[in-house]
N, C-alpha and C positions, 0 to 999 in steps of 0.2 A: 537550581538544584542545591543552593549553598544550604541550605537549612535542613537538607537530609545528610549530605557528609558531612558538616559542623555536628549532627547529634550522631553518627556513627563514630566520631572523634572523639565526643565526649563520653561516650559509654567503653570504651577501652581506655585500661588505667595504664599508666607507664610501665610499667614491667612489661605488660601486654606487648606493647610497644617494641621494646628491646628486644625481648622473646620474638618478634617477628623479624628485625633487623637481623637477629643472629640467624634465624631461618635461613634467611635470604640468601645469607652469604655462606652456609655453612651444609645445610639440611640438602639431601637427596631426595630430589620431588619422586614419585610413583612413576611419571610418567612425562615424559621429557618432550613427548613427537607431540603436537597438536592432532587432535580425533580426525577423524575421512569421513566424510558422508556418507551412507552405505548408498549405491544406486541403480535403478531397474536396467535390466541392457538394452543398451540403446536400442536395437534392432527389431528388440518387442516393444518400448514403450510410443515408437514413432508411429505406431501404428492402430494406437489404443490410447484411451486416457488415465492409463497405470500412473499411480503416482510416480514421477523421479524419484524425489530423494525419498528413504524409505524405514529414516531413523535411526538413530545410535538404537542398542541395547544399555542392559541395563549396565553390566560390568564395563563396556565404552566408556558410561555416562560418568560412571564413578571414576576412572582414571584419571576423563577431562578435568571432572570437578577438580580433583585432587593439585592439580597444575595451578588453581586460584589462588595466589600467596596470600589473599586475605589483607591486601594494601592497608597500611594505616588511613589512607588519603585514598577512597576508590575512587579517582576520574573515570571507572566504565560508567558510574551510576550518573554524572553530568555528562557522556554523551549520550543517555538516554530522552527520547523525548515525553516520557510517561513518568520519568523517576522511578522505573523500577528499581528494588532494592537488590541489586545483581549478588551483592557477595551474602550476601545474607540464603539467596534460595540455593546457592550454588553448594554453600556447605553443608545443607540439607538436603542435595542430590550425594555429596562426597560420602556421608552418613549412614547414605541409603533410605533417610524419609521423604520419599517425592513425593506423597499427598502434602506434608507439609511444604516441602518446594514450592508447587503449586499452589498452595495456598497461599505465600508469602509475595508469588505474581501474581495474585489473583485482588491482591492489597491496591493496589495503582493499575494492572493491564487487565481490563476486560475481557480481550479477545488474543490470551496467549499463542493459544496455538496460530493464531492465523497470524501472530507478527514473528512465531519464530518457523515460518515459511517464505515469508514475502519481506521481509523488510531485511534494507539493506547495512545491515548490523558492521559490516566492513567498512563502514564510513561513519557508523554512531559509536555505539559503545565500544566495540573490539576496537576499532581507532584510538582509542581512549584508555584503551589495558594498558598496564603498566609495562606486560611485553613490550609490547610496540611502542609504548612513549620509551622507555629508558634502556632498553634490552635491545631492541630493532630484530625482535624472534618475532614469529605469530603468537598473535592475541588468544586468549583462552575461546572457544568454539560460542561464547554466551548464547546466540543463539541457536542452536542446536541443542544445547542443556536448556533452553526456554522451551524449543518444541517437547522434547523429552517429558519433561516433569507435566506440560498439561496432555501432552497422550497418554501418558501414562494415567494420570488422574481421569481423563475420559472412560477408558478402558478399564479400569479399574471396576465403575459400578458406583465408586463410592465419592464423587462429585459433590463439589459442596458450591451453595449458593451467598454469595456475600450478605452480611448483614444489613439491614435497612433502618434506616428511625422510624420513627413514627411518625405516620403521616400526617401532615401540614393540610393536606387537602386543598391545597396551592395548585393548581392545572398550570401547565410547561408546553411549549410544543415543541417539537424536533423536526426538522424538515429536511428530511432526506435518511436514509438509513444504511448510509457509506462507515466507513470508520470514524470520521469525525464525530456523523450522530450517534453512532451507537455509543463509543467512549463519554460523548454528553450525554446520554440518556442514563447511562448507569453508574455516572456520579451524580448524578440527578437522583434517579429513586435512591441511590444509599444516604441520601440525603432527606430523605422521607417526601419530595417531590411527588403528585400525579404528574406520570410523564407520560403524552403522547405523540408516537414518532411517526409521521406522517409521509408514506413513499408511493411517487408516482408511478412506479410499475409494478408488476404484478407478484412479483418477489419480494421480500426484503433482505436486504444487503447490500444494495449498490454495488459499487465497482467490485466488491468482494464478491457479487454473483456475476454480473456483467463483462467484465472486465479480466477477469484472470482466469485462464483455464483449469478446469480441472486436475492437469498433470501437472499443477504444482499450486493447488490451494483445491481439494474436494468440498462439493458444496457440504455434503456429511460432517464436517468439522465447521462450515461457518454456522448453518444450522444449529450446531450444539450449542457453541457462543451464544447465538441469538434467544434459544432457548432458555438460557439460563438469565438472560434480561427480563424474560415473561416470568419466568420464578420470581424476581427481585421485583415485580409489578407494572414493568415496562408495557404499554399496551402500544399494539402497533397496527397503523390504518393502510392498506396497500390499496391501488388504483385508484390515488387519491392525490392532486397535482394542486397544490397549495397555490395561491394565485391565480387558479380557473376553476376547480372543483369549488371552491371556495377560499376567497380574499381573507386579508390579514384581521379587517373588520368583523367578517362573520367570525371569525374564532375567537375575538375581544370578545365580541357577545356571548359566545357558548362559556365566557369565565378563564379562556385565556389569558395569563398575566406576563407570558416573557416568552421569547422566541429565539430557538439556535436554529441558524441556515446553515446547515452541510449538505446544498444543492448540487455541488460539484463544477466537473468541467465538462458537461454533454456536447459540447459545440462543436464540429470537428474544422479542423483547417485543412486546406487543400495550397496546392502549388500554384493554379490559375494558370495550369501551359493547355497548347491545342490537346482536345480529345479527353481530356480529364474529364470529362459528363458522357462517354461511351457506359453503354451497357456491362456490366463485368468489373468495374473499377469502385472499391470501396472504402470509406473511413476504416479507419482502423475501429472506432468507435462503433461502426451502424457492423463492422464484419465480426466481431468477436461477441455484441452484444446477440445478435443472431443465433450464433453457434453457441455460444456460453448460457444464453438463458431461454431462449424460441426452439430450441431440438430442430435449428436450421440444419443438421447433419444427417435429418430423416426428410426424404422427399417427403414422404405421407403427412407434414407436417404446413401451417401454411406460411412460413417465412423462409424457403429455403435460399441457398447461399449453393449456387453454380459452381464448385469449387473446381478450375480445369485444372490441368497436368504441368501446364507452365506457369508457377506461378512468382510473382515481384511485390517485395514487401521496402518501402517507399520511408526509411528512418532510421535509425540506430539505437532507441532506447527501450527499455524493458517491455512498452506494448508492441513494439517492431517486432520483438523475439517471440511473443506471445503469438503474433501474429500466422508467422512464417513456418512456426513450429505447428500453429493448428493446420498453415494449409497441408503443412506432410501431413497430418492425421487423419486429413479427408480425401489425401488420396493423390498427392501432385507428384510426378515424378521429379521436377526441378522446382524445390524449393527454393528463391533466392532474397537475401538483401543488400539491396542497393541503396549505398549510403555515400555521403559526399565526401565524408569525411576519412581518415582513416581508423583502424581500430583502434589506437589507442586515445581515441577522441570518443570513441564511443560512450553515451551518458550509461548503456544495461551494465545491469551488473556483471562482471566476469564471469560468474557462475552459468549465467542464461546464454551467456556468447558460446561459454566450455560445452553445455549444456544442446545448443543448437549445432553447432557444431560434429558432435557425437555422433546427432539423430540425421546427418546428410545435407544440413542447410548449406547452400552455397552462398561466400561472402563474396561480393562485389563491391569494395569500400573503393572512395575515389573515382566515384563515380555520380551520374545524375540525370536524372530522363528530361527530356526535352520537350518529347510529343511522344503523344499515343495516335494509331491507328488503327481502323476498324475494318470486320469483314461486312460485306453485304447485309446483315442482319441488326448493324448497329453492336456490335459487342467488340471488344477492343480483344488485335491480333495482334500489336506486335510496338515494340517502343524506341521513339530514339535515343540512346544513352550516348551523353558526354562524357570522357574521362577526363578527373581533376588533379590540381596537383597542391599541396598546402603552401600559403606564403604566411603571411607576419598574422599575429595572435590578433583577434578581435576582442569584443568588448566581454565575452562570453571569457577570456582567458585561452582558451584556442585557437588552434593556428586556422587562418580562415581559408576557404575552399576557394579554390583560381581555378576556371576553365579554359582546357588544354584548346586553343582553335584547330580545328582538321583532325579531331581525335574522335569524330561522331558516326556510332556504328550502330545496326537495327536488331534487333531482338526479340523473338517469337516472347508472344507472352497472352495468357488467355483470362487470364485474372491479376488484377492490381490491386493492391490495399493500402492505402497511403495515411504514413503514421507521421506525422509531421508535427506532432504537438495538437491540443484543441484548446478551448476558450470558456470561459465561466458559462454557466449556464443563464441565458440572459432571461428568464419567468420571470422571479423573485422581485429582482431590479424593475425591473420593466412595471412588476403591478404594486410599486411604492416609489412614486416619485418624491419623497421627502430623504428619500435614501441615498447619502455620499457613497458614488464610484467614480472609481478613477476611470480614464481613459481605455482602460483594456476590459474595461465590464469587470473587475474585480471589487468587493463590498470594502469600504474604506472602514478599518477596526483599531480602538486602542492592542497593544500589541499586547499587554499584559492582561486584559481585562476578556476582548474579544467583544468587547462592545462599540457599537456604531458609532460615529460620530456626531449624528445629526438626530438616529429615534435609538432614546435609550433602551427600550425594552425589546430591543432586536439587539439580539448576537451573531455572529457568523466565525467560520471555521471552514480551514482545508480548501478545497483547490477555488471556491468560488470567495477566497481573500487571497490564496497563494497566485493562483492561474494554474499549479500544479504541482503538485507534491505526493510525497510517498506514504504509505499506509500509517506509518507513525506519526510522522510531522502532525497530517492529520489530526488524528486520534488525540496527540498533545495539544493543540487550540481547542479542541473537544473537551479536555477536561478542565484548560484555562477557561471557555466559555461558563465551561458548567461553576467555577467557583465565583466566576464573574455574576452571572445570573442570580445565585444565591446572594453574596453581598446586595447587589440592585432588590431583591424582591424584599432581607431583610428590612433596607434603609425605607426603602417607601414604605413597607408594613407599619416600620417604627414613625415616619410622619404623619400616616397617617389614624 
């Protein structure tokens, strides 16, 4: 990011400067408290898929902005992983022009509104505010004024479409239609690219449909995003599974010149204890995809998801919460998660802990199932849980989980969901043996480029280079791949 705050540096003159130093130290900001998230009550939302959080207003939005001291040196915008230009849209919410706001995220973030929902901004940008680097106050809300200015612009009516070049007539393909692909696809076409994004299930949006519930990312919003990729020429292929529907060959021949995998991490992992293969016990992956994209929530439906009344959600991080909070919404009297570790080892964000918590989840941290057991029927009744205690940090930087011996007690439970982490999605790999991975099934990529090691005309991005990552990280190898691509397709154009 040095080359966007180096030309934010240079377009403010010295005085500027001073004038802001004397701010600092002198000026009465509007608004002193950092904004509250406004949010649905808990006691309706656990039982519906109402949105949580439920947006500033507009005179919030303006306050928070107003809180942005307008840094000479903005470090939010290098904890960004898109480069958005933070102070810049913020002082166009403080103004009151949120179209242009929006427009100014709309320069770098494709899909605003869905990262100032899901991404975890407490550890990128707002980490980065100058509150919190030099003040040790909270960080200005960034994203909350990120969701803000693209709802607002959604709801508006008056939505604008990014600019595009003219077309090259260069065919691209995208494989996979997660965050990764999509941030590639639409610095792809604004590049004058034919871009086409290629997804094996019947939706598009990946983990954006799959994977996040409802009550706190509505497909309605990812939808829009997506929509606005097909404005910008983006054409998108669904039930179409690259490496069996048709190999990397056949798409050479249809005039395919370059390729970004954002295939993800479908793979799910399990513990490998007794009874873990009982009926009733699920990936986190195969239970949310269900219910998030198969209308597993309607028997009349044909994938449903048994969801009983005791239910154990088997991890600690953001799909766990996902997880545990869907089983209350279908209906479980004892939501629980059991985790190894304790809460403040927990990787969810604070928000989705505060957030479960609220809606009745019961925490069982320090804790760990042993075995499962089943009724007559083959479906899993009931678990044995160890309780842990933490000793010395491991490689991870946390303290690592030691079991208590004689501490092993049984617990009714009628459904399992076990979030333990998953694994690259191993197609892709598999039907290109020329292809460097590493040992975990992850695509081996220059870091800057996002290009292969071994076939230059493949790129990859997001969790099938990461093993797993958050909607942005993503999204940023997504738009590294897509600048990487263009150099590659320039320089061969130009050889040949």
């Amino acid at each position: 990011m040095e080359n966007i705050i180096d030309y934010l540096k240079a377009e403010r003159s010295q005085e500027w400067r001073n004038e802001i130093r004397k701010s600092m130290k002198t000026k009465e900001r509007t608004s002193k408290v950092r904004a509250s998230m406004p949010e649905a009550d808990p006691d309706v939302r656990n039982k519906s898929n109402v949105e949580v959080n439920t947006g500033l207003d507009k005179d919030i939005a303006i306050l928070e902005a107003q809180r942005c001291i307008d840094c000479p040196t903005p470090t939010c915008i290098d904890g960004c992983p898109v480069g958005i230009y933070i102070p810049k849209f913020i002082k166009k919410i403080e103004v009151g022009d949120f179209l242009a706001a929006a427009s100014v995220l709309k320069e770098t973030n494709g899909l605003p509104a869905v990262c100032g929902r899901v991404c975890p901004q407490e550890k990128q940008c707002e980490a980065s505010c100058f509150y919190t680097l030099k003040l040790n106050k909270p960080p200005v809300a960034i994203g909350y004024l990120e969701r803000f200015a693209a709802d607002y612009e959604r709801n508006s009516g008056k939505a604008t479409v990014p600019e595009v070049a003219g077309s090259s007539k260069v065919k691209v393909a995208v494989v996979g239609s997660g965050p990764a692909g999509l941030a590639a696809s639409g610095d792809l076409a604004k590049l004058g690219y034919d871009v086409t994004v290629f997804e094996a299930l019947h939706e598009i949006g990946g983990v954006l449909k799959y994977g996040i519930p409802e009550f706190r990312l509505p497909n309605d919003i990812v939808d829009f995003e997506i929509e606005n990729l097909r404005k910008m020429g983006v054409k998108f292929r669904n039930n179409f599974l690259v490496g069996k529907t048709a190999s990397f060959e056949d798409l050479k021949a249809d005039g395919f010149e370059a390729f970004f995998v954002g295939s993800g991490a479908g793979l799910p992992r399990f513990m490998n204890i007794p009874g873990e293969n009982y009926n009733g016990i699920f990936s986190s992956n195969e239970y949310l995809t269900r219910v998030n994209l198969m209308n597993a929530a309607k028997p009349e439906f044909d994938t449903p998801v048994i969801s009983g009344k005791n239910v154990a959600v088997i991890g600690g991080g953001n799909t766990a919460m996902d997880s545990v909070r869907t089983a209350k919404r279908l209906g479980a009297k004892r939501a629980m998660i059991i985790y190894r570790r304790s809460e403040e080892e927990m990787p969810a964000r604070i928000e989705e802990v505060k957030h479960a918590k609220e809606e009745g989840i019961e925490f069982m941290n320090l804790h760990n199932p042993l075995e499962y057991y089943a009724d007559e029927t083959g479906r899993v009744k009931s678990a044995k849980i160890q309780k842990m205690k933490l000793g010395e940090p491991d490689a991870s930087g946390r303290r690592r989980p030691i079991p208590i011996e004689g501490s092993e007690f049984v617990i009714d439970v009628d459904t399992v969901v076990v979030s333990v982490g998953v694994s690259p999605n191993p197609i892709v790999p598999a039907s290109l043996p020329k292809l460097e991975i590493t040992d975990w099934g992850t695509i081996v990529v220059d870091k800057d480029t996002m290009q292969s090691s071994t076939m230059p005309e493949i790129f990859a991005g997001g969790d099938i280079v990461r093993g797993g990552a958050t909607v942005i990280l993503a999204m940023g190898d997504g738009r590294k791949a897509a600048a990487g691509m263009h150099k590659y397709i320039q320089e061969k154009t130009k050889a040949n």
